[in-house]
N, C-alpha and C positions, 0 to 999 in steps of 0.2 A: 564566525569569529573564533579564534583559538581556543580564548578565557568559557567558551559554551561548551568546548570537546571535552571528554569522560575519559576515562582511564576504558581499556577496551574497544575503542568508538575503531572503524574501518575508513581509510581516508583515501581517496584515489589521487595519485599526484601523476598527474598529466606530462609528456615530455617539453621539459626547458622550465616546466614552476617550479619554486622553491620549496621545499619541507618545512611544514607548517610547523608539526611534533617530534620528537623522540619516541621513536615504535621500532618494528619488526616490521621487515618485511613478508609477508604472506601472500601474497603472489605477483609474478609480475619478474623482469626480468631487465637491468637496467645501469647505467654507468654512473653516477653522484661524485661531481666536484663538492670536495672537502675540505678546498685549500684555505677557505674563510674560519674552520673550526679548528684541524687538524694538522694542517700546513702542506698535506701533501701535495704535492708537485704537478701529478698526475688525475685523471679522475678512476674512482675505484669500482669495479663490479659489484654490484649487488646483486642479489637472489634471492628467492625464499630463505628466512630465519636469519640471514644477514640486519645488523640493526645499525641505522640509517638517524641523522641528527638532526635536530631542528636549525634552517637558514642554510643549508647546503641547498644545492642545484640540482635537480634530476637531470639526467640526459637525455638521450633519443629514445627510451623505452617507458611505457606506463609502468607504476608499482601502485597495491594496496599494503597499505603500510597500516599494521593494527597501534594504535597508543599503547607507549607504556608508562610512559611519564607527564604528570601535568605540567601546564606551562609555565609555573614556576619553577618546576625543578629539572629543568631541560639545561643540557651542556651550554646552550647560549645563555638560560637566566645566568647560570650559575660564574661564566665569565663576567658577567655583568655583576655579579652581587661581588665576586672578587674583586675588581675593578675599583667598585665604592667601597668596597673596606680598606683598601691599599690606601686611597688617596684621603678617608677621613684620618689617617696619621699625622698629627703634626710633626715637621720635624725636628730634632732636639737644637739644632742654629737656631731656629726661629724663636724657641721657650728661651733661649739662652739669650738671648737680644731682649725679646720682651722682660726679661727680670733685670740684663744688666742695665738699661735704661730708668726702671723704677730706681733703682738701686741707687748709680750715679746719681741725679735729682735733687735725691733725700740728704746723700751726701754731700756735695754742695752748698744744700742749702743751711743744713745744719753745720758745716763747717762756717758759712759766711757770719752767724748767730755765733757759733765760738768763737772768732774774730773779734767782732764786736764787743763781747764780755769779759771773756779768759785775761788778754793782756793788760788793762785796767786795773783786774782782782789780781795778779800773779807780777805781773814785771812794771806794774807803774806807768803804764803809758796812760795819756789822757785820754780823754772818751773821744772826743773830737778827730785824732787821729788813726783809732780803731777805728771808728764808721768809717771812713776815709778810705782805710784798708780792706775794711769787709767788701765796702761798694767796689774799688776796687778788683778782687776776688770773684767778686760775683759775675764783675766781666770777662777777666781774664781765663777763668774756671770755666765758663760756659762752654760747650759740646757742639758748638757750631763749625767748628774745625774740624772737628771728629767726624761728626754727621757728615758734614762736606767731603770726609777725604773716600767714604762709600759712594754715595748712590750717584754723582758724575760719573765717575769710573767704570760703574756697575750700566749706567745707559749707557755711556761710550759704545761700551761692549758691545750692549744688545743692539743698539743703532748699527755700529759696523756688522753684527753677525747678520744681519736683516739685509745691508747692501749686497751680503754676498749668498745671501738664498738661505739663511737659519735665521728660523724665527725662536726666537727663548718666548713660554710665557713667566718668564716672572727672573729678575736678578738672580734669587737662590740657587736658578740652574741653572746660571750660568756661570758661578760658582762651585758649585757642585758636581760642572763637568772638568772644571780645572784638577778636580782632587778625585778623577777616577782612575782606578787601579787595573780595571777587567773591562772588556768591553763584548758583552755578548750577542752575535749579528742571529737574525731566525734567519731560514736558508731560504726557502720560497719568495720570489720575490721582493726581498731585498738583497743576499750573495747574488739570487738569480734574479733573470728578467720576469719570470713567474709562467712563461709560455714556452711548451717545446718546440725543439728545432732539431729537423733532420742532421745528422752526424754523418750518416754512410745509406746508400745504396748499394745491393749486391743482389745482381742479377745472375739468375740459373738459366742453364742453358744455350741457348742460340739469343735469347733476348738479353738488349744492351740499357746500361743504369734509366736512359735516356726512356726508353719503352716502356719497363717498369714503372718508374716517376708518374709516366703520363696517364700507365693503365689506373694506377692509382689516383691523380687525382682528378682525372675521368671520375669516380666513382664518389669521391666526395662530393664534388661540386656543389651541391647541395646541403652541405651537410654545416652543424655549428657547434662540433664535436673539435677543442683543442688540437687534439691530432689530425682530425682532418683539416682544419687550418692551416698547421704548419708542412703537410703537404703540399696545400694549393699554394701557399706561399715561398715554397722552395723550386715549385712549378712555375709561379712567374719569373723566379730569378734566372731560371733558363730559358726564359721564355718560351717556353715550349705551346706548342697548337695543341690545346686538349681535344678530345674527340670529345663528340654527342655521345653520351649514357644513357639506353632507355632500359623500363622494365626495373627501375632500381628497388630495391629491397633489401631493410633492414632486418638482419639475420639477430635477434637477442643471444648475445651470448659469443658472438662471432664476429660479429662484422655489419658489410655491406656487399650484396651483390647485387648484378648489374649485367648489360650486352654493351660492350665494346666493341665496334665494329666489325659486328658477327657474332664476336664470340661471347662469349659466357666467363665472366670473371668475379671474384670475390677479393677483398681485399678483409683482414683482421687477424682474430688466432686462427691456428691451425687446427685443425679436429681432426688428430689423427685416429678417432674413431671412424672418419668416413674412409679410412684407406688413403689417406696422405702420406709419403713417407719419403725421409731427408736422409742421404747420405751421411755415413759416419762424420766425415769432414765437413760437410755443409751443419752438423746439431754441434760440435766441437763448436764451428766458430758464432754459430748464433750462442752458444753458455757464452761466449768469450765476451762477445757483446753484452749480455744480461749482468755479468759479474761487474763488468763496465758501468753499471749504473744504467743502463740505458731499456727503452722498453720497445721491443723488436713487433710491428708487425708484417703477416704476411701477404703476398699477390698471389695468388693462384686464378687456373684457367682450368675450368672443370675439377680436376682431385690434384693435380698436378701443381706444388707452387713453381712461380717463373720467379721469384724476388723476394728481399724481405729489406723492410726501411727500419736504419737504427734511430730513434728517435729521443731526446734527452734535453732536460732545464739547461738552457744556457748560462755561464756566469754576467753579471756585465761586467763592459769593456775596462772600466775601472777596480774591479774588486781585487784584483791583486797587488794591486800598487796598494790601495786604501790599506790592504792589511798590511803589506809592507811598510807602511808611514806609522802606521799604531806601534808595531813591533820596537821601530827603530824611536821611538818614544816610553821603553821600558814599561808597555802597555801589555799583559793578557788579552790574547784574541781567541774567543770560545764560536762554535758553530752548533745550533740548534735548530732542531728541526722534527717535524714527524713521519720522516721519510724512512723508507727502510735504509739500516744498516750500510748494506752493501754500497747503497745509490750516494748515503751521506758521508761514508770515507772518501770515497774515490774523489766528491765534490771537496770535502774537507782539505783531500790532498794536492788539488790543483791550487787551491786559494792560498794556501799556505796558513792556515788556523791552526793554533796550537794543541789544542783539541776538541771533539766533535763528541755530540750528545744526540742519538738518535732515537727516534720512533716514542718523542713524547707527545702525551698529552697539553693540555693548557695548564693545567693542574702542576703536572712534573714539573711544565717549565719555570712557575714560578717556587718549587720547591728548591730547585737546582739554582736559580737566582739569587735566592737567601742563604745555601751551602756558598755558592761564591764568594757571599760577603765575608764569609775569612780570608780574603785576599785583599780585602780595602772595600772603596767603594764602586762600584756596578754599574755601568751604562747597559742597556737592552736596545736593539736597534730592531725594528721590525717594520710591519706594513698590516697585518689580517689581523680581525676577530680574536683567533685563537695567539697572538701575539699581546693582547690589550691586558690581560693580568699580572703577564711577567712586566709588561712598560712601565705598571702601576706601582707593583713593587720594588722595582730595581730602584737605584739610587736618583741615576738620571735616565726616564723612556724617552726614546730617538724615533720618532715615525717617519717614514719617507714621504713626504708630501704630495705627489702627486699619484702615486702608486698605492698609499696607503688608503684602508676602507677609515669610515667616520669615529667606528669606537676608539682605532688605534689613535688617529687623528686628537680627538676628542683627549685621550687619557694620556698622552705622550706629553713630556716636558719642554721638548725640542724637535722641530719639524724640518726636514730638510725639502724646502720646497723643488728642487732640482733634480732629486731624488739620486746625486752624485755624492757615492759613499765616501769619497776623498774630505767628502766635508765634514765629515765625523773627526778626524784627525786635526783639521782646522780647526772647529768646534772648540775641542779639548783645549788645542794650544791657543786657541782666542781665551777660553777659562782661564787657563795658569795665567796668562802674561795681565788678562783682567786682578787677581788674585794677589799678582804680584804688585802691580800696578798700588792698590788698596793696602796691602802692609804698607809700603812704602811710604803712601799718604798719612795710615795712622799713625807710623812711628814718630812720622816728621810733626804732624798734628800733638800729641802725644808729647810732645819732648818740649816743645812752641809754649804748650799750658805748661808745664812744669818751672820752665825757665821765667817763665810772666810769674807763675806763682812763687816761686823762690825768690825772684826780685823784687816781688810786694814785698814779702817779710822781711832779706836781706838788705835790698839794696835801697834806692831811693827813687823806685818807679810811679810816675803818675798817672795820674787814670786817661788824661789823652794818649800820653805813650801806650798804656794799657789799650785801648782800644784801636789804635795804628794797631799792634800786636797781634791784636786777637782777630780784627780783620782782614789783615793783612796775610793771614796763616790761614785763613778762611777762602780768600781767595785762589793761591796760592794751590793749593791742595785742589780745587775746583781746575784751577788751565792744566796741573799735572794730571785731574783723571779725564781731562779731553784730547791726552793725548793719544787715546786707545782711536780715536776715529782715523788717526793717519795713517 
């Protein structure tokens, strides 16, 4: 059990288990998916004194990982303790309803008790016609019109955003997404699909993209390494005849090697310590690649490489449009991520985001969330662990529903079950037109009591007309906020 481990304690994590703690690595040699903590894209090398996080994924290599941190104060508690502090905030809509409700009530009532008395002692009216008027008042006054012209409206909403794949949990945010100002997407699988996909093939030599491809995912076949996935998976799409691999061997630090049809190949980095060595123009165009965002490995046949696969996070097929729709809605579109620099312009500048924030922590992200809020109020759209603090604190968290893990899920205000970013922009403008919908109701609500209550006093309204009035404005405001489901 974790809650038993010491500070100091030695933990052996086996290839494909999770990291139980927050330690160092001390010996052991190994790749950890980190895109649940840290967001990145790809999974990272570790090594000796490399320090490694609790809830990431080892890879194909054993590591002993010394503790350094107990399990409360590990980068996942500590998401989690942000998480619940975000969300114990009430928010000031809500205090401000809960008072103006007492509030109205009292007034009301003690208005209908000045009716009653005041005009008797002051202007000479009989008692019998105060009551008359109080009771009156007391109907016409009531907040049933009021109440009515929200929370139809406010379901409306949430029933239509549900028909088309956004679940709201609660009217507030769906409110609350009507009045956002910024909308900030994390990059890892929600801009992206969250899984690499080969870009380019480029074959050295006498060997053609086709040969390469195959040498390579020859050598995977086995394997449950991201990258070697989107190998064999670029390999079905050509459908190409893989050959039989024997003799395979995982190289820490390098790779995979393997016999290919004879021969002897390795596919991963280079080690130009062994006497590997790339033409000036062949190292030009692999930097060209790497600047590109992209993370290049190699084929080689003995010392010799025959190819190298550009491999990179794909967008999905909608992200550009979806920011195109925010845009043309006088929306901020911000891109966050913990990707390096390089990898999250390039990404930034295909999607078209206004600007990009890279290489944070969970921590930074929601610090930069809160900086945001000088621009209005803040959507956060995400999907991982390391996305669940900034969801919390933003104005409105957006998780993608089916791509998203359970914290995000869990802590988000708005789930996009479809996991179609377009519906973010939907979202919003389901918000405002919901928003707009509900002034509209109050006003008319609002205006409906006034006139009942000026005609008690002024004119010569009686209490059935008073109650046609007041139900009728009750109703009324009710079929106007069902007209959000058309």
């Amino acid at each position: 059990r974790v809650e038993e481990l010491q500070l100091g304690d030695h933990l052996l994590v086996r290839p494909g288990e999770r990291i139980a703690a927050d330690g160092i690595v001390r010996e052991g040699y190994s790749s950890v998916n980190q895109a649940s903590i840290t967001g990145e894209s790809m999974p990272i090398d570790k090594s000796v004194d490399d320090d490694v996080f609790a809830g990431t994924m080892n890879g194909q290599g054993a590591l002993v990982i010394e503790m350094t941190k107990p399990a409360e104060a590990t980068l996942l508690a500590k998401i989690i303790h942000l998480v619940q502090e975000a969300q114990s905030e009430r928010p000031p809509s809500q205090l401000y309803m809960e008072r103006f409700e007492r509030i109205y009530a009292k007034i009301v009532i003690t208005g209908a008790v000045l009716i009653s008395v005041l005009p008797p002692l002051i202007l000479g009216w009989s008692w019998s016609e105060t009551v008359y008027k109080a009771m009156i008042f007391l109907v016409v006054a009531s907040p049933c019109a009021l109440v009515s012209s929200i929370m139809p409206a406010v379901l409306s909403g949430i029933s239509k955003g549900a028909r088309n794949g956004i679940l709201f949990k609660g009217g507030a945010y769906l409110e609350a997404i009507g009045n956002v100002n910024v909308v900030a997407f994390d990059k890892t699988g929600t801009l992206t699909e969250g899984m690499p996909r080969i870009n380019q093939v480029i074959p050295y030599g006498n060997y053609t993209e086709n040969e390469v491809l195959n040498i390579a995912a020859s050598l995977e076949t086995w394997s449950e390494h991201p990258i070697a996935k989107a190998i064999i998976h670029r390999a079905k799409e050509k459908k190409l005849q893989l050959s039989v691999a024997s003799k395979l061997e995982a190289i820490p630090g390098f790779g995979v090697h393997g016999i290919v049809e004879g021969q002897e190949y390795r596919i991963g980095k280079l080690d130009l310590t062994q006497g590997q060595k790339l033409s000036e123009e062949e190292i030009k165009a692999v930097r060209k690649l790497e600047e590109q965002g992209n993370t290049v490995i190699y084929v080689q046949v003995g010392k010799e490489p025959i190819g190298v696969l550009a491999l990179q996070d794909t967008l999905r097929p909608q992200a550009k449009e979806a920011i195109n729709q925010l845009k043309q809605m006088g929306i901020k579109v911000v891109m966050l991520t913990g990707d390096s620099s390089s990898t999250a312009q390039i990404m930034g500048e295909q999607v078209g985001v206004d600007e990009v924030y890279s290489e944070l922590l969970p921590e930074q992200k929601v610090d930069l969330i809160k900086k945001l809020g000088d621009y209005g109020k803040v959507a956060m759209v995400g999907d991982g662990v390391n996305d669940a603090p900034a969801l919390a604190v933003a104005s409105v968290g957006i998780a993608m529903g089916a791509a998203g893990t359970d914290v995000a899920l869990e802590t988000a205000n708005v789930v996009l079950m479809a996991d179609d970013l377009a519906k973010v922009a939907y979202a919003i403008a389901l918000g405002r037109r919901t928003t707009r919908v509900v002034k509209q109701n109050v006003t008319f609500a609002v205006a409906v009591i006034l006139f009942l209550v000026l005609s008690n006093f002024f004119g010569n309204i009686n209490l059935p007309v008073g109650v046609i009035g007041h139900e009728g404005s009750t109703i009324l405001v009710i079929i106007s906020g069902l007209r959000l489901l058309r």
